[in-house]
Every structure is written in structure tokens, then in C-alpha cells.
Steps between C-alpha positions, in 0.01 A plus 500: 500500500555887572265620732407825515189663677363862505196697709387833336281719738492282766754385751722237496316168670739173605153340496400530127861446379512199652180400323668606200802349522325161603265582169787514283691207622239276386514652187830294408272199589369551219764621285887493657660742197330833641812737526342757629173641683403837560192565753359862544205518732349804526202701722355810249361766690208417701133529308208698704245197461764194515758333736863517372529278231861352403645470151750219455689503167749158491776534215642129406863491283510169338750378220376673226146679649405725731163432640321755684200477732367810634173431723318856519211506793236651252154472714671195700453513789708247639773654403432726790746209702838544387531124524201394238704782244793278545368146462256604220829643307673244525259204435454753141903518545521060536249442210723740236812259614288202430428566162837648442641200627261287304573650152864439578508132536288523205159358711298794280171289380572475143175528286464238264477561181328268285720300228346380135665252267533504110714431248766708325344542187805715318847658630765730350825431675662797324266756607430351844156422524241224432135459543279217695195387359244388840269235512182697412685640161648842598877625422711644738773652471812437737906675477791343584514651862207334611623152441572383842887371569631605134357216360357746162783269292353148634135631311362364221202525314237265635691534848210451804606814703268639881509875510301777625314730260480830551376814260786681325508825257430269187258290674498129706859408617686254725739698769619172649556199280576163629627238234 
């Protein structure tokens, strides 16, 4: 990973960019693809009625994203330590990575959605579509594209089917049909 640190209205410090560069390391802990990480940390002028307060702003280039933390001092006043700036953009910085990370290997929570059963009650091969009657009596309607693995030829009336009913333009229909 490329490395590259800046200080904006404030001098240079060996101190806090070896915190940062200790910060970002164990950023590829957590994800080893980062190609690049850019680090500003900065010291706005000086407010009458507060300490200096630093603004860290962490820029993450991943495969395909950008994620960008920027940890503004607001009324913080820990952010008065140059130090607590650093850690608290990063842990922001570490948690972004994490659920970057997580959505790639596909560990997103899926919601489930729930599945009914019924019977296909009619289908027109030739213009694609068919409908389901359900257990309590209702017809829905279902198109070829929601059959799940192509299987729209292998359907029959009085097939059992699962599928998951959602609300179209014409009324109830299935958008994922499972024969």
C-alpha cells in the first residue's frame, strides 16, 4: 500500500506520522487489497475560546471504491490531542474497510424474504407468462424471467411452484419463482 501523509497549518511531527503510519498498517489487517492511503491532518487556525483542535481526513483506494473518512473536531474536545484525531479517524477509517470487506465476500446479512406456495393454475408458453393460484384462492401472476434456473419450459399447469409475491403495475405478482 502507497503511503502518503500530509500536515496543513501545522508543522511536520515524526511523532504523529508514526502513529499514522502504525494506524494504517493495521488497516490491511483487516483488508490486504488497500492500494493506496492518503492521510491529511490538519490544525485550522486557533479559536479564541478553544484549544487547537485537529482535523484528520483518511482517503482509502480500494479495488473498485474509494472510501473516505474525514473526522472534523466540531465541539470535541479531545480532538484538542493530535493523537485522539488520529485514532478516532481511523477506528471510523477500520470500520468503512470492514463493511467494505464484508460486502465483498458477500457476508452482507441478506433479509429474508418470505416464500408462499401454490399451484400454477394457467400458462401461455408463447407469450411468456403464467399465473399461480395460492392456497387461500388468489392468482398471481408470474413471467418467464422470474422462473428460477430457466426452468419456465419444465412448468405445467397444476405444477407446485415457492415464490415470493410482490405488488406489480397490474396488481399481485411473483418476482422470483421456484418450480
Amino acid at each position: 500500500m502507497s503511503l502518503q501523509i500530509t500536515f496543513r497549518d501545522m508543522p511536520r511531527s515524526e511523532a504523529i506520522e508514526a502513529a499514522v503510519r502504525e494506524k494504517a498498517e493495521k488497516l490491511e489487517e483487516v483488508y490486504d487489497r488497500i492500494m493506496g492511503c492518503r492521510v491529511v491532518v490538519e490544525s485550522p487556525h486557533r479559536h479564541h475560546h478553544k484549544g487547537r483542535l485537529y482535523h484528520v481526513r483518511v482517503d482509502l483506494t480500494v479495488p473498485g471504491a474509494e472510501l473516505v473518512v474525514s473526522r472534523a473536531p466540531g465541539d470535541n474536545h479531545a480532538h484538542e490531542d493530535a493523537y485522539v484525531a488520529v485514532r478516532d479517524a481511523f477506528t471510523a477509517a477500520r470500520r468503512q474497510l470492514e463493511n467494505f470487506a464484508r460486502k465483498q465476500r458477500g457476508d452482507v446479512k441478506a433479509h429474508e424474504v418470505p416464500e408462499a406456495t401454490g399451484i400454477v393454475s394457467e400458462i401461455f408458453p408463447h407469450r411468456d407468462h403464467g399465473r399461480i393460484e395460492t392456497v387461500d384462492g388468489r392468482s398471481v401472476y408470474f413471467h418467464r424471467n422470474a422462473v428460477q434456473g430457466g426452468d419456465f419450459e419444465k412448468l405445467d399447469v397444476g405444477s407446485h411452484v415457492r415464490f415470493v409475491e410482490t405488488t406489480g403495475d397490474e396488481g399481485p405478482q411473483a418476482s422470483l419463482v421456484y418450480a
